[in-house]
C-alpha positions as CSV (number, residue, x, y, z in Angstrom):
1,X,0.0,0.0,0.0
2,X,3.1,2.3,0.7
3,X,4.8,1.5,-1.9
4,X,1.4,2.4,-4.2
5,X,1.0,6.0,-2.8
6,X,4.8,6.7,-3.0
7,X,4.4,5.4,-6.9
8,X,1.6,7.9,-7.2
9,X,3.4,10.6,-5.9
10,X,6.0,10.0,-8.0
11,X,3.4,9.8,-10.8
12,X,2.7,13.4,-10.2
13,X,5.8,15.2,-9.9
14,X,6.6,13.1,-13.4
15,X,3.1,14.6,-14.5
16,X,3.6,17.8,-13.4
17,X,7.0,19.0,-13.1
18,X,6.1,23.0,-13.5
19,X,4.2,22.9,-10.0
20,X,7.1,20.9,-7.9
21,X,9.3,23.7,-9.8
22,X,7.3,26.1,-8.1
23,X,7.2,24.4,-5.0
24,X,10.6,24.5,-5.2
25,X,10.4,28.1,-5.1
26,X,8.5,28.3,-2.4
27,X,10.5,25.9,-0.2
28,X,14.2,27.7,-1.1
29,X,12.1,31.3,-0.2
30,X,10.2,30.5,2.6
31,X,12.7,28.6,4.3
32,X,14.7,31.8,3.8
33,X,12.5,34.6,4.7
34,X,10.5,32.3,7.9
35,X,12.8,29.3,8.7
36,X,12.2,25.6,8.1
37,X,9.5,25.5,11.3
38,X,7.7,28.5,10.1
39,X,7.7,27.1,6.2
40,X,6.5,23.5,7.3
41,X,3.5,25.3,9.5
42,X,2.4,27.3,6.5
43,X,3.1,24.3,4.1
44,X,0.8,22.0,6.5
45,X,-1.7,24.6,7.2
46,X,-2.3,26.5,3.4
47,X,-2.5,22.6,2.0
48,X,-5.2,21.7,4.5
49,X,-7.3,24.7,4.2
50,X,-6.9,24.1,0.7
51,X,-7.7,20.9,0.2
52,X,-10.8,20.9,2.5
53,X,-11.9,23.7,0.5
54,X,-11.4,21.5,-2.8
55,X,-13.6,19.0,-0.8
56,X,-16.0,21.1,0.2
57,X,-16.8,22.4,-3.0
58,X,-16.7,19.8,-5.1
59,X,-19.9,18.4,-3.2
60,X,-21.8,21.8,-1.5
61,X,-20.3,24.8,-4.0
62,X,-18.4,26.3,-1.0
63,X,-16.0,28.3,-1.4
64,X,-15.2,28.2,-5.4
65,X,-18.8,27.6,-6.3
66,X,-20.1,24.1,-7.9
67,X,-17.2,22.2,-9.6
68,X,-16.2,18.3,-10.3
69,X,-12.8,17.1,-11.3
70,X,-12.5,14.1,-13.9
71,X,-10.5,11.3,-12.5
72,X,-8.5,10.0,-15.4
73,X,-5.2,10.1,-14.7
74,X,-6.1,8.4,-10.9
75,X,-3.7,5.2,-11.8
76,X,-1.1,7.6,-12.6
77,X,-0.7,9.9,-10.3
78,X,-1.7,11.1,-6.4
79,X,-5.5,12.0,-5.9
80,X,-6.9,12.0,-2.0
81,X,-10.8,11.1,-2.0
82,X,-11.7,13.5,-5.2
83,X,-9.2,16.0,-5.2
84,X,-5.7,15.6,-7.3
85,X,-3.0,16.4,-4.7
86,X,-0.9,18.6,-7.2
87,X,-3.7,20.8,-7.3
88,X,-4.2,21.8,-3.8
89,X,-0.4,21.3,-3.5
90,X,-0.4,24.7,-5.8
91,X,-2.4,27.0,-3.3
92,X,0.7,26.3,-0.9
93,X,3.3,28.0,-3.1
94,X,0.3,30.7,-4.5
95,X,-0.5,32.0,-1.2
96,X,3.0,32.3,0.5
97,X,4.1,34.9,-2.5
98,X,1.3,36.6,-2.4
99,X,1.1,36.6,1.2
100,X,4.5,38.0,1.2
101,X,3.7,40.9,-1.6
102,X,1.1,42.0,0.3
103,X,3.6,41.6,3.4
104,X,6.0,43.9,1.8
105,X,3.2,46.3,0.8
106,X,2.7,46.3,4.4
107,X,5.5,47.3,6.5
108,X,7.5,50.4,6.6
109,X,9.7,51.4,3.9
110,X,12.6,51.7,6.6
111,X,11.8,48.5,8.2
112,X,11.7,46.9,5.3
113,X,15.9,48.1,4.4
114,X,16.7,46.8,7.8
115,X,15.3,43.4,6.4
116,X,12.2,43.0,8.8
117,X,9.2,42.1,7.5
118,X,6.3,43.7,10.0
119,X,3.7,43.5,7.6
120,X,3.9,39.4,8.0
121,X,2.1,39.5,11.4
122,X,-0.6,43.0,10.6
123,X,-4.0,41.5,10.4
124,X,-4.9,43.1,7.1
125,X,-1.9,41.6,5.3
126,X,-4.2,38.4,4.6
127,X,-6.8,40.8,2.8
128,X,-4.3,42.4,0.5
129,X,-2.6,39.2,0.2
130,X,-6.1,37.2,-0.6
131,X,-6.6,40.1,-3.5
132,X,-2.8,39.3,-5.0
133,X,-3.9,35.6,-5.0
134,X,-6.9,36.3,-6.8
135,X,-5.6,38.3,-9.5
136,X,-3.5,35.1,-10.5
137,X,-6.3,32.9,-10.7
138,X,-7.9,35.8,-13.4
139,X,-4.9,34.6,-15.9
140,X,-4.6,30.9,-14.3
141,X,-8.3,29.5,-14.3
142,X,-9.3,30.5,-17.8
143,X,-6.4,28.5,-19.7
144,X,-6.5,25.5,-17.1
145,X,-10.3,25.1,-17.9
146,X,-8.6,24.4,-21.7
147,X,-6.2,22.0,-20.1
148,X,-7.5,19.6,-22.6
149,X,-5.5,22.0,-25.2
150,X,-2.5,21.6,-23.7
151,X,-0.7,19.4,-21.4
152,X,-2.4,20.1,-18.4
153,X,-5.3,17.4,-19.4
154,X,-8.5,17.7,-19.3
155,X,-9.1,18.4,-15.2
156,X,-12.3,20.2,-14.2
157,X,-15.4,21.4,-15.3
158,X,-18.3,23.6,-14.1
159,X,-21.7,22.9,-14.2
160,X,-22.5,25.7,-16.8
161,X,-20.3,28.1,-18.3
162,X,-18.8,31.3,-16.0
163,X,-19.1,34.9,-17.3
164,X,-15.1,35.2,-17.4
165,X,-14.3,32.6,-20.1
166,X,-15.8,30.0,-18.9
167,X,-14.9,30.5,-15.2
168,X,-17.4,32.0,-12.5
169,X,-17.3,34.5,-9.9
170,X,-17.7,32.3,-7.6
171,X,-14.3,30.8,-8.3
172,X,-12.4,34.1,-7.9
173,X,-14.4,34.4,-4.5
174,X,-12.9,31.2,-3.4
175,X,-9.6,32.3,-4.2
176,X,-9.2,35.3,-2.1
177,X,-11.0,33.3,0.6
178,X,-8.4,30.5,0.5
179,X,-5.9,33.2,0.3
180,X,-7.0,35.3,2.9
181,X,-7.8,32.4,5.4
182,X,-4.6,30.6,4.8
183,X,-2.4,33.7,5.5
184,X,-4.5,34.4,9.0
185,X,-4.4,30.7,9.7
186,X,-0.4,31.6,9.7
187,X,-0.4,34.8,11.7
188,X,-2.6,32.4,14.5
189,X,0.0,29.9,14.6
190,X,2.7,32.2,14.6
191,X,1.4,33.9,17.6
192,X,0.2,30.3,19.6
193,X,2.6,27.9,18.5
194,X,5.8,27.5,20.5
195,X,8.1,26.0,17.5
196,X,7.0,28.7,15.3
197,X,8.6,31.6,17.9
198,X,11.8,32.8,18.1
199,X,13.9,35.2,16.2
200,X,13.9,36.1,12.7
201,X,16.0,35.9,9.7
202,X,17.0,39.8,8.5
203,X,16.6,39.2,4.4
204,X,18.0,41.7,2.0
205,X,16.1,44.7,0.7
206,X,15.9,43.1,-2.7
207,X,14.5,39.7,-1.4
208,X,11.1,41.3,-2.1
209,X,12.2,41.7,-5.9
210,X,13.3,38.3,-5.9
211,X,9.4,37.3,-4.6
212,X,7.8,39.6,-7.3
213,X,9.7,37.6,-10.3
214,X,8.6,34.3,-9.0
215,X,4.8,35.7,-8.5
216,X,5.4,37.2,-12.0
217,X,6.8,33.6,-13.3
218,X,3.9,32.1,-12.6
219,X,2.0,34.9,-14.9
220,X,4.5,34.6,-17.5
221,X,3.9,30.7,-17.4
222,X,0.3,30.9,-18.2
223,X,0.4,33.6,-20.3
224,X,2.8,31.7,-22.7
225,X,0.5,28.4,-22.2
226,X,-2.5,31.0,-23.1
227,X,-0.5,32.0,-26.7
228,X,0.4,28.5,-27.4
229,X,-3.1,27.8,-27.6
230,X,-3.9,30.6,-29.6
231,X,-6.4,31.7,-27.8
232,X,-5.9,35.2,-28.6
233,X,-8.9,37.0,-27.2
234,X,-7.9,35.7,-23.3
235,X,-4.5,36.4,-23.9
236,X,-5.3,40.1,-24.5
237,X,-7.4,40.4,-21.6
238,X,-4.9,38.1,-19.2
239,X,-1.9,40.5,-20.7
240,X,-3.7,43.6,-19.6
241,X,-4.3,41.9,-16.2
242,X,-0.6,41.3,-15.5
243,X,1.2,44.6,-16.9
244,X,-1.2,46.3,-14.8
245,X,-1.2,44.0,-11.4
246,X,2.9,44.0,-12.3
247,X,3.5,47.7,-13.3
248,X,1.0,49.0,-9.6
249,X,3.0,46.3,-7.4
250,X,6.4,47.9,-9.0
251,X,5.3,51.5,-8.9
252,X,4.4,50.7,-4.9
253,X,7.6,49.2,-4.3
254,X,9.9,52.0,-6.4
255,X,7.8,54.3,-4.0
256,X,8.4,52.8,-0.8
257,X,12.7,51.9,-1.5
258,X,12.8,55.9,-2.1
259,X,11.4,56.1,1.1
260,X,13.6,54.1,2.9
């Protein structure tokens, strides 16, 4: 049976390499910027909330609204109940850039030089941070509901077509509520749980530059997926989303280094 789910798991990251690439990011940032304690909490924590709200909705529409995966490549790689692991895997790596955008966006321009990160623990972080997550899903959902196109597979489907090419408000919602509620589930356990106390790791000033290119790797990502499938009319509107998500988040951070 071990031996079966470690197969599986190896299925995935043979299936899809371009998330564990990510996740990659994520580990080699986090453990950076919070320590391996600190990464593994919001690893654990973001994957749960995740995946229970993958669960959830997938049988009562809350949060992303009324969905159902298709179960094809089950033999090949991980799935838990009716939920392919990659998939809630991604939120992990999604949330903890843009919970560390909006981190940036909130702490002092001089704190941030010293290489303190305030912002992490503010309680409005997470709504700033669900909004950045959010935004990504506008240019990820659309092209991954064409996975069929491309070598995603063919993965979800709604049960009638959404007003934003093909995907539905209620999605978006569920983003930002993932987001949001994985980011405060972190600010709880950093204030309750023992192992996740103790000093901080001073980062460089440009270690938030080095979080906006992955965050902006994962636009560029889909946005080239989007043009290989020649879908031309969702790659104009997906463009305009990322030059002008990219070009506010750099304008706010020029304006705060001059600050500084």
């Amino acid at each position: 049976m071990a031996a079966a789910g470690l197969s599986l798991l190896w299925g995935t990251v043979v299936h899809r390499p371009y998330v564990y690439a990510f996740f990659a990011c994520f580990l080699a940032f986090a453990g950076h910027q919070l320590g391996l304690r600190r990464t593994l909490t919001f690893a654990v924590s973001t994957w749960l909330i995740a995946f229970g709200c993958e669960f959830s909705s997938t049988r009562n529409g809350f949060p992303f609204g009324p969905y159902r995966y298709f179960d094809e490549t089950r033999t090949r790689e991980l799935w838990i109940a009716n939920v392919p692991f990659w998939d809630s895997l991604s939120f992990v790596f999604l949330s903890y850039f843009s919970f560390a955008l909006a981190a940036a966006l909130r702490s002092p321009p001089d704190a941030l030089a010293r290489g303190e990160w305030p912002g992490l623990r503010r309680p409005s972080t997470p709504l700033v941070g669900g909004l950045v997550m959010m935004l990504l899903d506008v240019v990820i959902d659309p092209v991954a509901l064409q996975g069929e196109k491309w070598f995603l597979g063919r993965v979800y489907e709604y049960p009638y077509r959404g007003f934003y090419f093909g995907v539905t408000a209620a999605n978006f919602a569920g983003w930002f509520f993932v987001g949001a509620a994985s980011q405060w589930a972190f600010q709880l356990a950093l204030r309750v749980l023992p192992w996740c106390a103790g000093p901080w790791r001073r980062v460089s000033p440009r270690f938030v530059w080095a979080v906006y290119a992955v965050y902006a790797g994962v636009f560029a990502f889909n946005l080239v997926v989007t043009l290989a499938i020649e879908d031309h009319a969702l790659a104009a509107a997906s463009g305009a989303v990322i030059a002008a998500t990219l070009a506010t988040l750099a304008w706010r951070f020029r304006a705060r280094s001059s600050l500084a």
